[in-house]
PASEBA-1860 file (N, C-alpha, C; in nm, 3 decimals):
! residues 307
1> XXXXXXXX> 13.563/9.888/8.921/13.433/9.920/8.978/13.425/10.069/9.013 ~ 13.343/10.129/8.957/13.294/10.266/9.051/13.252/10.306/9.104 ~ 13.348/10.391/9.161/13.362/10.463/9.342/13.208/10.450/9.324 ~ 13.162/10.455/9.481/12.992/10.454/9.552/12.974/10.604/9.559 ~ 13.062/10.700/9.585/13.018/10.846/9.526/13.134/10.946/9.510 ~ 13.012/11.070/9.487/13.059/11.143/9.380/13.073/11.298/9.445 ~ 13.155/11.367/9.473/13.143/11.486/9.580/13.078/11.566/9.406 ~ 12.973/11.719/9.486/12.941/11.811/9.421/12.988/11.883/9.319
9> XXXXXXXX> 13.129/11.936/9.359/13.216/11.973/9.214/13.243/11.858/9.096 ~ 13.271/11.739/9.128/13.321/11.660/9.019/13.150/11.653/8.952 ~ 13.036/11.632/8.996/12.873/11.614/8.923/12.887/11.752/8.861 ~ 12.939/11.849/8.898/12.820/11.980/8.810/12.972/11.995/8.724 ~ 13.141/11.947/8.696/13.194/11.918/8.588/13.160/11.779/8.490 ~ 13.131/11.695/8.549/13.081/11.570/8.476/12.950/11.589/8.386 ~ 12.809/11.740/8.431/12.705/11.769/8.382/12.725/11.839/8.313 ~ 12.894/11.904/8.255/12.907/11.991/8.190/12.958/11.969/8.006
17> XXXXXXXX> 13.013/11.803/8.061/13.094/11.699/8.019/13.041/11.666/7.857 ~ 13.097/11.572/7.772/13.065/11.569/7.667/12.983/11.413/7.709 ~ 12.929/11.304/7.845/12.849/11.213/7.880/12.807/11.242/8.002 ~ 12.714/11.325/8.030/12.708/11.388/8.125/12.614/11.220/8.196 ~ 12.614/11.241/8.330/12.524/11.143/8.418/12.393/11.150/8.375 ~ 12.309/11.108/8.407/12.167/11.061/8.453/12.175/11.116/8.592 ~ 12.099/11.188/8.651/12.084/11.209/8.780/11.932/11.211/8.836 ~ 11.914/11.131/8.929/11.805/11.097/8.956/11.755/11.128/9.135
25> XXXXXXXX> 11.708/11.259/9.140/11.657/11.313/9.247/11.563/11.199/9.337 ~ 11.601/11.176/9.469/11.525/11.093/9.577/11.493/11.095/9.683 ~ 11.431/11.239/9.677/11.424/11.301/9.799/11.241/11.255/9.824 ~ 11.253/11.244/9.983/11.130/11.209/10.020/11.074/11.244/10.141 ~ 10.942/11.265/10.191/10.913/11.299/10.367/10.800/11.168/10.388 ~ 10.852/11.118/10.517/10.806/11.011/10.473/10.664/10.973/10.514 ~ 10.607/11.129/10.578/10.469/11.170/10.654/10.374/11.199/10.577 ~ 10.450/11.219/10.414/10.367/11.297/10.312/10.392/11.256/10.194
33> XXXXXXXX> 10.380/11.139/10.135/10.394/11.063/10.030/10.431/11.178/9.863 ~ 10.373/11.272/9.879/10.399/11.387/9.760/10.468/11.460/9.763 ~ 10.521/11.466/9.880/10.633/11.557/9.943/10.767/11.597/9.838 ~ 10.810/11.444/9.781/10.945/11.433/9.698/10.930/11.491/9.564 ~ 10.845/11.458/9.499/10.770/11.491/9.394/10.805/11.664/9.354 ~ 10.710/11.714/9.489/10.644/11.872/9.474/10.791/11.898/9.493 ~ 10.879/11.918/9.593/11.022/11.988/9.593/11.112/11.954/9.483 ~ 11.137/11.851/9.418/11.193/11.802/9.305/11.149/11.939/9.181
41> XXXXXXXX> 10.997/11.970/9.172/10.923/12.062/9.095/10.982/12.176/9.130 ~ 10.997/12.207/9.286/11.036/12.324/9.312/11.156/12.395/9.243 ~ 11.273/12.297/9.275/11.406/12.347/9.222/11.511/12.133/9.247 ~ 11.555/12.174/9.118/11.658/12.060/9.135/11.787/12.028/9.022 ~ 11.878/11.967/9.046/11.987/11.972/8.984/11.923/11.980/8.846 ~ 11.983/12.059/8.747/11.908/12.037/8.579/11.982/11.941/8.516 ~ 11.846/11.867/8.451/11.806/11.735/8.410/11.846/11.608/8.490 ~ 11.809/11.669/8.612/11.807/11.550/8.701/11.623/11.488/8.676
49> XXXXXXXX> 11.620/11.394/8.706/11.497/11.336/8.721/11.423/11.306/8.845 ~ 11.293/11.274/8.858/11.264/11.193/9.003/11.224/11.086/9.036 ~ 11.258/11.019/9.139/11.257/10.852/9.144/11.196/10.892/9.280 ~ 11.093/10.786/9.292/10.959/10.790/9.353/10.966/10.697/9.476 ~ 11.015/10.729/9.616/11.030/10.610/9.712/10.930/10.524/9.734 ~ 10.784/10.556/9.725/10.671/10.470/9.723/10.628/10.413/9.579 ~ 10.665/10.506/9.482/10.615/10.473/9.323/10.711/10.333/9.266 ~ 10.816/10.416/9.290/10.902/10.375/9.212/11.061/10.273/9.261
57> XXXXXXXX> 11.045/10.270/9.355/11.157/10.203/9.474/11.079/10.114/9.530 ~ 10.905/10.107/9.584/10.832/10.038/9.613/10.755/9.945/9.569 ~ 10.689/9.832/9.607/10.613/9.779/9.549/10.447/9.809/9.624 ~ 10.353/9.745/9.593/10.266/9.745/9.691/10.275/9.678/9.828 ~ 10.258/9.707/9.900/10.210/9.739/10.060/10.107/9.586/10.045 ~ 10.125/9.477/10.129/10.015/9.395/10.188/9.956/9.466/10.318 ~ 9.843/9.524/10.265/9.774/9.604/10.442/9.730/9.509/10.478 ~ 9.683/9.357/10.467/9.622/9.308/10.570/9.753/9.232/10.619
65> XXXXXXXX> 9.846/9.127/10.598/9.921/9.086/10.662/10.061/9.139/10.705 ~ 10.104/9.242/10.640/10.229/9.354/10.673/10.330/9.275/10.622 ~ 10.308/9.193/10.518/10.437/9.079/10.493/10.509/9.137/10.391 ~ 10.625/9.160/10.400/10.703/9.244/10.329/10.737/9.424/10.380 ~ 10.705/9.458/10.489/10.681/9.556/10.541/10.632/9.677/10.482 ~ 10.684/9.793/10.515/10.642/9.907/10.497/10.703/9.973/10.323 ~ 10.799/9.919/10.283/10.838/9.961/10.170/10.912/9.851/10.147 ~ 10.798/9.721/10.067/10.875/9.587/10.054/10.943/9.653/9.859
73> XXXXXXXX> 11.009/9.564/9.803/11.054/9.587/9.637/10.969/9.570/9.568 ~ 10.961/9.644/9.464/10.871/9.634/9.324/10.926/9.472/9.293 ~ 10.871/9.450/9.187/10.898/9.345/9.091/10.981/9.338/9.017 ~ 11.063/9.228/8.990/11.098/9.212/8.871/11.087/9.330/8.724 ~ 10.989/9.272/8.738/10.921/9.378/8.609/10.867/9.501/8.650 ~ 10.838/9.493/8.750/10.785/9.658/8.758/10.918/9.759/8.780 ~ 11.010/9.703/8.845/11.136/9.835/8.835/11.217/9.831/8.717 ~ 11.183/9.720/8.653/11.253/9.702/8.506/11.239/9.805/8.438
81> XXXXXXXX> 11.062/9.832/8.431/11.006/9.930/8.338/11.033/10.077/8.418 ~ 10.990/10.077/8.528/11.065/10.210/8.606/11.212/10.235/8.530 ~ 11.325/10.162/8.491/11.424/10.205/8.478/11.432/10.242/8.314 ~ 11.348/10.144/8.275/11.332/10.153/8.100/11.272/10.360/8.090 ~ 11.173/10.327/8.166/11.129/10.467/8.125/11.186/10.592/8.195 ~ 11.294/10.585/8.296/11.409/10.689/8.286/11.481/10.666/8.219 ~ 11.533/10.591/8.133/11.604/10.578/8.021/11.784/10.558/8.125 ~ 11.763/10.490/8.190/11.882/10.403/8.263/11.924/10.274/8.185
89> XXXXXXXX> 12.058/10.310/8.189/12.126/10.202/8.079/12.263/10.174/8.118 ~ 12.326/10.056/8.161/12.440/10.035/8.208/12.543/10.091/8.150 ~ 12.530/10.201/8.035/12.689/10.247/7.975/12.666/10.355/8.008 ~ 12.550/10.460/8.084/12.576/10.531/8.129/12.576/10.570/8.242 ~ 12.646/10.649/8.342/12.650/10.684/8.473/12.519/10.741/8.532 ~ 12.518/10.641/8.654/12.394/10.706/8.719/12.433/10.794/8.863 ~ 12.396/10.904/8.880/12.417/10.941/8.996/12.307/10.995/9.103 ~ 12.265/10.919/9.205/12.158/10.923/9.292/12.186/11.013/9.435
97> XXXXXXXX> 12.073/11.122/9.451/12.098/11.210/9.550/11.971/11.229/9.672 ~ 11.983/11.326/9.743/11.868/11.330/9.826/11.916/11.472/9.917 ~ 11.811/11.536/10.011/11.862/11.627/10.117/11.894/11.596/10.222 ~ 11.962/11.434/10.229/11.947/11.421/10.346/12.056/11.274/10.402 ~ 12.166/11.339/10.364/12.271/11.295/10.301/12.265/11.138/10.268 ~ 12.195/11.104/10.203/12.145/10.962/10.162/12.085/10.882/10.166 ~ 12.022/10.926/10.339/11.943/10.811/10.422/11.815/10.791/10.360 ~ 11.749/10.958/10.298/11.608/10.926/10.186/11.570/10.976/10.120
105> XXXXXXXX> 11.616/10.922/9.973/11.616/10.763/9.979/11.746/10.723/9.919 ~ 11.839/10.836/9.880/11.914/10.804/9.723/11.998/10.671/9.794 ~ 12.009/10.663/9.870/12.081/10.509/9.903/12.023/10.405/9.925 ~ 11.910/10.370/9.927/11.814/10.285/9.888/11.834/10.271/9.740 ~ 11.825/10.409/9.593/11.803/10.408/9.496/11.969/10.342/9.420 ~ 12.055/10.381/9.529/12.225/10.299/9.453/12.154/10.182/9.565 ~ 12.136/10.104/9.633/12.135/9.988/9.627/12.084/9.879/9.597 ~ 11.918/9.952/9.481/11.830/9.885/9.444/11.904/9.873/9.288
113> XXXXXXXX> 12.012/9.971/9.215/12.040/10.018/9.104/12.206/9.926/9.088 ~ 12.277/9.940/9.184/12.431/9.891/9.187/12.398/9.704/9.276 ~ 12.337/9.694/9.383/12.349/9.545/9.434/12.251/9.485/9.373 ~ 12.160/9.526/9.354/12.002/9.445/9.326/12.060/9.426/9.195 ~ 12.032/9.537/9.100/11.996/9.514/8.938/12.118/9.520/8.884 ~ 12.245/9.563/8.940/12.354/9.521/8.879/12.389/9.653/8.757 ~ 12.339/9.751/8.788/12.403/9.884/8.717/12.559/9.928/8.730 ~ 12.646/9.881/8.660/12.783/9.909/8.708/12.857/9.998/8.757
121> XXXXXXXX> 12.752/10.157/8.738/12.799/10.265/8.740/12.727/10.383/8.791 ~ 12.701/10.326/8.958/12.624/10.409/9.041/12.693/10.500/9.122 ~ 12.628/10.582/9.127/12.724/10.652/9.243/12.607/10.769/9.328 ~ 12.656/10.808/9.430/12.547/10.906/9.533/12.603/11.032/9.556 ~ 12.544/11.116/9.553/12.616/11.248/9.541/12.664/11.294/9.710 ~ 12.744/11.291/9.753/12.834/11.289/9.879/12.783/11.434/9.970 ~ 12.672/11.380/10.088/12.640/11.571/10.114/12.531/11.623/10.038 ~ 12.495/11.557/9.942/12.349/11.545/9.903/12.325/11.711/9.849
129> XXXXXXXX> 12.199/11.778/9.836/12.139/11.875/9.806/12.215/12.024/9.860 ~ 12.259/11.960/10.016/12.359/12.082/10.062/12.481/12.140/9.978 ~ 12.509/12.001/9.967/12.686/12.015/9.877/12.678/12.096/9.767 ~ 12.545/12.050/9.670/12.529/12.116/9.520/12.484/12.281/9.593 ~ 12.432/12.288/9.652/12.412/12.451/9.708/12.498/12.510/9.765 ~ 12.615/12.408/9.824/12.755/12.485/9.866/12.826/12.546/9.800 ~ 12.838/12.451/9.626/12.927/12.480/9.541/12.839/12.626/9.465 ~ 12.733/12.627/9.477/12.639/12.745/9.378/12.633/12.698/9.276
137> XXXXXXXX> 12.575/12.562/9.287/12.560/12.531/9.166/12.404/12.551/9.083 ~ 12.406/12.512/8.990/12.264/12.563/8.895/12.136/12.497/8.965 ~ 12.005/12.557/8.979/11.889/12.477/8.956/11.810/12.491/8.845 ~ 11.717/12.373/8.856/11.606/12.443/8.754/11.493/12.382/8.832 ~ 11.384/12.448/8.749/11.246/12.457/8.763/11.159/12.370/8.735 ~ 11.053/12.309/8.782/10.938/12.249/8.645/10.973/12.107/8.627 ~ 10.883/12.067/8.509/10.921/11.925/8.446/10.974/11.981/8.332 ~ 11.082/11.920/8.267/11.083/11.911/8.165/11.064/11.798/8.066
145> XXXXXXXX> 11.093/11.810/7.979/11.096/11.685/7.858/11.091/11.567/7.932 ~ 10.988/11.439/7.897/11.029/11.323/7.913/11.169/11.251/7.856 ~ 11.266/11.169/7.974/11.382/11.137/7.887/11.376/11.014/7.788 ~ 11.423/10.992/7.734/11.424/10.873/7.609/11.449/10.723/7.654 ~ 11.352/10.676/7.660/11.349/10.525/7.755/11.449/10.444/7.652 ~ 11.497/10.307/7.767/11.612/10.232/7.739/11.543/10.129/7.705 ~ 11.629/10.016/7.661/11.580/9.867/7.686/11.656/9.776/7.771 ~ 11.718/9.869/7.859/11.803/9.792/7.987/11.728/9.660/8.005
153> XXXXXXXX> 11.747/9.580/8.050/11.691/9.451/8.103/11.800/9.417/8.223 ~ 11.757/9.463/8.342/11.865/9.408/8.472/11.857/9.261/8.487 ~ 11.942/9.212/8.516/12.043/9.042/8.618/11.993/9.067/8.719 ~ 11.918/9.070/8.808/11.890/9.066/8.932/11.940/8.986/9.031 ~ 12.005/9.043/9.094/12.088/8.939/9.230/12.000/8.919/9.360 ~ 11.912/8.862/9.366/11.839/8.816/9.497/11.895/8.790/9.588 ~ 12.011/8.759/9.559/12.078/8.682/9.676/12.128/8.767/9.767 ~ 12.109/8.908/9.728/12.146/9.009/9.803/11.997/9.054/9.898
161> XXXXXXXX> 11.928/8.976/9.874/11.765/9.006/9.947/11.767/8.891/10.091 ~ 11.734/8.915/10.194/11.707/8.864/10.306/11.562/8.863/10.324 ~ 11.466/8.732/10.355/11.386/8.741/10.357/11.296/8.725/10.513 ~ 11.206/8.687/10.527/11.174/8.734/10.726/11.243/8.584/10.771 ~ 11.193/8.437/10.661/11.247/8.320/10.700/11.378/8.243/10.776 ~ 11.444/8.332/10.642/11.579/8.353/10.638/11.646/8.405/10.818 ~ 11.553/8.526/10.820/11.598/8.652/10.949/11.583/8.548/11.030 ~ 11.454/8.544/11.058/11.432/8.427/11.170/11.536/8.320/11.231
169> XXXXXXXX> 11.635/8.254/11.142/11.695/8.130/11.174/11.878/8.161/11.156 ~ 11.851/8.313/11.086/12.065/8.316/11.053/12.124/8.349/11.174 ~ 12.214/8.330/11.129/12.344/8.340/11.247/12.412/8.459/11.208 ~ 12.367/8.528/11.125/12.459/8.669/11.060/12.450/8.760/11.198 ~ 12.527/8.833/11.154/12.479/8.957/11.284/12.397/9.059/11.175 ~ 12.329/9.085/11.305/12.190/9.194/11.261/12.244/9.283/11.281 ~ 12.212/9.408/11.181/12.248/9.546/11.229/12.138/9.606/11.194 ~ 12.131/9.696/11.254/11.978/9.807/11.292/12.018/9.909/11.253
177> XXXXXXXX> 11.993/9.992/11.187/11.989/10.148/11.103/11.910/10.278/11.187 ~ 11.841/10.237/11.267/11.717/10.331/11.309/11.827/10.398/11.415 ~ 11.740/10.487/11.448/11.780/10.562/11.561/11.773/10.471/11.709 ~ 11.879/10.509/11.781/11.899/10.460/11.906/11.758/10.443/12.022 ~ 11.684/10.569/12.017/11.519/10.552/12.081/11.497/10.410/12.022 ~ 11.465/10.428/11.903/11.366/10.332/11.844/11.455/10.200/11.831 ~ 11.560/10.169/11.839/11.627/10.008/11.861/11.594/10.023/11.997 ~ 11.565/10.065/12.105/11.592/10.036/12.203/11.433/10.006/12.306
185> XXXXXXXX> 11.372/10.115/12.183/11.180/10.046/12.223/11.133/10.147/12.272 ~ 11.191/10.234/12.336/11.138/10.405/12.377/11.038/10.461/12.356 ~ 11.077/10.444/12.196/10.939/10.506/12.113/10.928/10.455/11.967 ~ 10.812/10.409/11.944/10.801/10.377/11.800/10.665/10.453/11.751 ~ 10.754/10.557/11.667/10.646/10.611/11.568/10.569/10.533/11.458 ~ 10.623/10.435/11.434/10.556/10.395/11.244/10.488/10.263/11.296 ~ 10.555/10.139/11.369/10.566/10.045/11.376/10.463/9.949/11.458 ~ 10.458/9.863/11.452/10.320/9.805/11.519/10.351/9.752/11.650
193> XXXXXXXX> 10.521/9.780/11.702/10.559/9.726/11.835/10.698/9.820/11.851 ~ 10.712/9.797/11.967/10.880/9.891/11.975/10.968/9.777/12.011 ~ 11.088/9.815/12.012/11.211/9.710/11.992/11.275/9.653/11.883 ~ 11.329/9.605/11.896/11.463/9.567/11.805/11.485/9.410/11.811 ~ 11.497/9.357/11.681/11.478/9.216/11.623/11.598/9.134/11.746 ~ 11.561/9.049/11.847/11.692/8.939/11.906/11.791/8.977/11.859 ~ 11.908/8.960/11.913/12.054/9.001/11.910/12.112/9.064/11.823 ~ 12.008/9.176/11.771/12.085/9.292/11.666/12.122/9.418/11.765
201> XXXXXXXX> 12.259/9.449/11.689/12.288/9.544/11.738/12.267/9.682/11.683 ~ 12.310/9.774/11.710/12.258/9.888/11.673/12.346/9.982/11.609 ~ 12.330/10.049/11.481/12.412/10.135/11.401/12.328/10.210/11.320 ~ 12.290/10.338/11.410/12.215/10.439/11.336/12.288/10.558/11.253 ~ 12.230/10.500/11.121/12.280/10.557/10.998/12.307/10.664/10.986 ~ 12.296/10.782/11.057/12.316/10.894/11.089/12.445/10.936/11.130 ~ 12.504/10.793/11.222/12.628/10.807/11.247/12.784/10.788/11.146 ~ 12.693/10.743/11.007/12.799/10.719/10.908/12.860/10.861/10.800
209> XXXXXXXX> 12.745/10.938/10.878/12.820/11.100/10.803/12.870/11.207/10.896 ~ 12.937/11.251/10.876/13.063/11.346/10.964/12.980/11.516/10.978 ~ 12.993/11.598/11.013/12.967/11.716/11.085/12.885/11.831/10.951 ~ 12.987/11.792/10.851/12.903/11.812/10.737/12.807/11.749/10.664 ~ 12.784/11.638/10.718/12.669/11.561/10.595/12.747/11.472/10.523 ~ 12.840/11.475/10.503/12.903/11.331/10.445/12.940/11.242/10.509 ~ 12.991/11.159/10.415/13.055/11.018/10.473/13.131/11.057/10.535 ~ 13.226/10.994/10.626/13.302/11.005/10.724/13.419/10.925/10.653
217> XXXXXXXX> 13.545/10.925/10.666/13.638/10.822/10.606/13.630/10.661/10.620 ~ 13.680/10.601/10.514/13.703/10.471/10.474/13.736/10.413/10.637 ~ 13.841/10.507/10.675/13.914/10.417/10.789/13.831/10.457/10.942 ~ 13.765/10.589/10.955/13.660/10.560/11.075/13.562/10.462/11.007 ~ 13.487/10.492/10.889/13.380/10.406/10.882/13.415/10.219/10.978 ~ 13.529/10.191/10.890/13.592/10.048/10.924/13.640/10.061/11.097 ~ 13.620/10.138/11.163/13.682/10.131/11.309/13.557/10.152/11.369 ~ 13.455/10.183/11.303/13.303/10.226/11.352/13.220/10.080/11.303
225> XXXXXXXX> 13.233/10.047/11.234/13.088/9.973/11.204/13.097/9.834/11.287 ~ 13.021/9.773/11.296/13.021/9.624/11.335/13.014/9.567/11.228 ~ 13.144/9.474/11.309/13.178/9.359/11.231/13.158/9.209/11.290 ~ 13.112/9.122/11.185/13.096/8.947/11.159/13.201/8.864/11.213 ~ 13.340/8.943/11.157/13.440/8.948/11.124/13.600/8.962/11.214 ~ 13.696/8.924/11.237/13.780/9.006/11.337/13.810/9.121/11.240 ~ 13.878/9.204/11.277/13.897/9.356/11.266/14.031/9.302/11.108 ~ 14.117/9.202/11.177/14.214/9.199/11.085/14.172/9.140/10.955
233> XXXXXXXX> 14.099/9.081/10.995/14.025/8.972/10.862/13.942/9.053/10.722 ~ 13.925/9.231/10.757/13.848/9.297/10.665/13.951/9.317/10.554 ~ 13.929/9.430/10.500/13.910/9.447/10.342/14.004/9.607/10.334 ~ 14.076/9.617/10.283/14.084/9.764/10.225/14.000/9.836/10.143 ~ 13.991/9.990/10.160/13.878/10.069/10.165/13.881/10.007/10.001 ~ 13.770/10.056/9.916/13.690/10.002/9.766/13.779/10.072/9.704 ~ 13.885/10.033/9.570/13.893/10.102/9.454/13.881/10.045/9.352 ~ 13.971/9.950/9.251/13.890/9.876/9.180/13.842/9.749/9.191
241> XXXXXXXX> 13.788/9.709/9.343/13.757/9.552/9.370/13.592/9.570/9.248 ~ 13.566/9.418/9.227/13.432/9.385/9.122/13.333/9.398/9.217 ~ 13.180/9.421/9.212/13.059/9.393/9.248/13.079/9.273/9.352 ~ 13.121/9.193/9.231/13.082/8.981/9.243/13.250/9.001/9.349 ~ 13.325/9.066/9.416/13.449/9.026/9.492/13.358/9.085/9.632 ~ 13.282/9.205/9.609/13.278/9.258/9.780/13.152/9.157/9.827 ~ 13.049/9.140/9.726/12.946/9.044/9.747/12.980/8.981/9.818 ~ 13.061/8.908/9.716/13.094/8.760/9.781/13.153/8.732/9.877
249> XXXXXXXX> 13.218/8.868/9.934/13.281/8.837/10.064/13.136/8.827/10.172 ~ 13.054/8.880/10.165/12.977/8.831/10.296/12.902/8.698/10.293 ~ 12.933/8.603/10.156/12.900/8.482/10.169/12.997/8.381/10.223 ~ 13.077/8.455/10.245/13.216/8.368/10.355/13.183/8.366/10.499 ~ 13.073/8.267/10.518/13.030/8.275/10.675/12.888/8.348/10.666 ~ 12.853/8.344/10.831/12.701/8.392/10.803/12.698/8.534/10.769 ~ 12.799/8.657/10.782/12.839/8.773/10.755/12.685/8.850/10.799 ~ 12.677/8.979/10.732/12.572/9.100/10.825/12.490/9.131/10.753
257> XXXXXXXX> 12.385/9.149/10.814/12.219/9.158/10.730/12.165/9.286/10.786 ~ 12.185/9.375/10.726/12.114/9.502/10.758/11.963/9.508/10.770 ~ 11.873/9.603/10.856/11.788/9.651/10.884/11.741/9.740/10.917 ~ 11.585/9.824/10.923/11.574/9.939/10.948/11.450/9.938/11.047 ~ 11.359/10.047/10.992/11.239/10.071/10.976/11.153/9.982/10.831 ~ 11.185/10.030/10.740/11.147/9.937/10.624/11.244/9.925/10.490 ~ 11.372/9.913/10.542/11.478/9.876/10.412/11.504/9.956/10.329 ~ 11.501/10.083/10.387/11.552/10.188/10.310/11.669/10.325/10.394
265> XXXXXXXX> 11.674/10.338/10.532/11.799/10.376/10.587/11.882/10.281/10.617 ~ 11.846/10.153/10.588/11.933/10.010/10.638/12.072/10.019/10.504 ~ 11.984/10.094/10.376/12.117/10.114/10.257/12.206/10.179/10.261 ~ 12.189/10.265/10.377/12.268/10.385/10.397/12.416/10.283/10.490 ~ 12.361/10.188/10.570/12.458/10.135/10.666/12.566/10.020/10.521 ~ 12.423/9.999/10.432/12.524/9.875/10.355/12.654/9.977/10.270 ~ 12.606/10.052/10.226/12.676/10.181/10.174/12.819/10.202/10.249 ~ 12.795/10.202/10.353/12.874/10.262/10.472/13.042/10.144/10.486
273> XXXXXXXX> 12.892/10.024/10.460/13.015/9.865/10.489/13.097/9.913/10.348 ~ 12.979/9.924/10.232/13.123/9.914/10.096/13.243/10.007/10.124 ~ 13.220/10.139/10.144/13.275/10.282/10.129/13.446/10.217/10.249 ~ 13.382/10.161/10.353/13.523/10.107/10.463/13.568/9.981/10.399 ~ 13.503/9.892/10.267/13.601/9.790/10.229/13.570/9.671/10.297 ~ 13.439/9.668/10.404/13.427/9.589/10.430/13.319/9.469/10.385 ~ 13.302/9.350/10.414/13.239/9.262/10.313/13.103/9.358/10.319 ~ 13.034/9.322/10.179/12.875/9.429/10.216/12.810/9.304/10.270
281> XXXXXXXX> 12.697/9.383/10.329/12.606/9.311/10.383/12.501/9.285/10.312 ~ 12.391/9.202/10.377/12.294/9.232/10.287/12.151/9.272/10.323 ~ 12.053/9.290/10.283/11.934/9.368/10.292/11.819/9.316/10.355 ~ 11.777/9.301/10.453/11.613/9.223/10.492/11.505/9.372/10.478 ~ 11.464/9.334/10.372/11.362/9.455/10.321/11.261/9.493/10.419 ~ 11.209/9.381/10.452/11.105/9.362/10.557/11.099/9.450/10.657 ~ 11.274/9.420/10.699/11.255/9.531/10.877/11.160/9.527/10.937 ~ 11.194/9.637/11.041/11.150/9.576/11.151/10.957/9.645/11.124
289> XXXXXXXX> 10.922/9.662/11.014/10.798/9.663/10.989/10.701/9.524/10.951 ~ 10.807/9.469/10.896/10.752/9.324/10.874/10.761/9.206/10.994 ~ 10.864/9.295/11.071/10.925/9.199/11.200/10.804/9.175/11.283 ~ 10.786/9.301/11.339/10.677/9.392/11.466/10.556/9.358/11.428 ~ 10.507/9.315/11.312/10.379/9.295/11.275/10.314/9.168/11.289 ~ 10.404/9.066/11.377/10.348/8.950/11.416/10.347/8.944/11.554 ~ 10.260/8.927/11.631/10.300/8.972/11.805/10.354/8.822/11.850 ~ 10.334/8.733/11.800/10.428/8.595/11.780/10.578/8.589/11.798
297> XXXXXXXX> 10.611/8.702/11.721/10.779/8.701/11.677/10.865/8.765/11.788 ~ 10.961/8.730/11.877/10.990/8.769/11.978/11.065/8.901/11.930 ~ 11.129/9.006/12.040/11.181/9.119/12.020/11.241/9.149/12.133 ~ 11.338/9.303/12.138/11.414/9.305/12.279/11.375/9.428/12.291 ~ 11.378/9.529/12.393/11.380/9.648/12.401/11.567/9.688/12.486 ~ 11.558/9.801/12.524/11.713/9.828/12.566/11.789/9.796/12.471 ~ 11.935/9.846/12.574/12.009/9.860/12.467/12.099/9.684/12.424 ~ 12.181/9.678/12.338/12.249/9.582/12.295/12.293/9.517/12.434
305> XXX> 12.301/9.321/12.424/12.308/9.271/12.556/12.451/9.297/12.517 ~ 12.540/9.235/12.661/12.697/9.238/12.626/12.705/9.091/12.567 ~ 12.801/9.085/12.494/12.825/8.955/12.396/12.922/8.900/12.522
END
């Protein structure tokens, strides 16, 4: 299986390479829907591409009932053809980035690309936009050339999808991605209520990269994250375990269901579980946008009770 990422020097020798990656820019603001787009235009890795957090990672938005939240999944078929027409194809390497060391979106884009659709060969560029500007590495300008579409056809693993039903009644432990304010109810900018879903605890994704913008090691990640699990019962950090081995470890018991704002810094935490070896978790897209949007559905404010 391959590594979940890829530090800056090994991408701009691999782009130099006789199979160079696919690289697919995923940078986004999430105040300004065009935002990712126009800077992508500005300057970005050459022949990287751009993958669209509302276009192209998204599906449509239900505005009248909020069901599926704020950035529920495309379709079946609609990210099929998204991937057909970047010309993504399981024999070649994909590598997904962002400015912002993953949280938006490129880790949303490896977990919609490596857990969802089953691309064997994802990886996130470690340190994001900084790293490639650390090393001095190349930009370019503009659009260029459309790339040469595939006929990929993804396996889709649902089973890696959590749905609000599901949330409602598991016994998994919840983990929360957002910032500490906003699990705790302080303040909610986006959301139609403040607080944090019943007995989730809190792990803001921010805390899974170190002083520079990256990941932090295998072995803090695993001494940091919450676990389902006792401590002894985990996993050694990822090298060549399968997809279908780390999966399946969080179907051993009710195991951990990540969450966010709307299922896209929640990838950054599942990311976080693979990178320490521990079982991955899995995804409730919904978050707490789909949560908050029923004044029915109970919620907590403060911080985590004591267990």
């Amino acid at each position: 299986m391959t590594h979940p990422l890829i530090d800056a020097d090994s991408l701009r020798h691999a782009l130099d390479g006789d199979t160079p990656p696919l690289v697919l820019d995923c940078r986004v603001r999430l105040n300004d829907p065009e935002a990712g787009a126009a800077l992508w235009r500005q300057a970005h890795v050459p022949g990287s591409l751009h993958l669209d957090l509302d276009r192209d990672l998204s599906g449509p938005r239900d505005a009248g009932s909020g069901a599926g939240g704020r950035h529920p999944l495309p379709s079946h078929a609609a990210f099929t053809a998204t991937l057909q027409r970047l010309g993504v194809a399981p024999e070649r390497e994909v590598v997904v980035l962002d400015d912002a060391g993953g949280q938006l979106a490129a880790a949303r884009a490896w977990w919609m690309l490596s857990e969802w659709a089953g691309h064997p060969r994802v990886r996130l560029l470690d340190g994001g936009l900084a790293a490639w500007e650390g090393i001095n590495g190349d930009w370019e300008v503009g659009e260029g050339a459309p790339p040469a579409p595939s006929q990929w056809t993804p396996d889709f693993d649902d089973s890696r999808v959590v749905v609000l039903e599901e949330m409602a009644s598991t016994a998994a432990l919840k983990v929360d991605a957002r910032a500490g304010e906003r699990y705790r109810g302080e303040v909610e900018p986006m959301d139609p209520r403040a607080g944090h879903i019943p007995g989730a605890v809190n792990r803001p994704c921010s805390l899974n990269l170190d002083d520079n913008g990256r990941f932090k090691s295998p072995e803090a990640l695993a001494r940091e994250l919450p676990q389902a699990l006792p401590q002894e019962q985990t996993q050694e950090p990822p090298q060549e375990q399968t997809q279908d081995e780390l999966a399946g470890a969080s179907q051993q018991g009710p195991g951990v269901i990540a969450y966010c704002g709307s299922g896209v810094t929640a990838c950054h935490d599942i990311l976080a579980y693979r990178l320490a070896g521990l079982p991955t978790p899995r995804l409730y897209v919904g978050s707490w946008s789909e949560w908050s949007g029923d004044p029915a559905r109970p919620a907590e404010t403060g911080p985590a009770s004591a267990s």
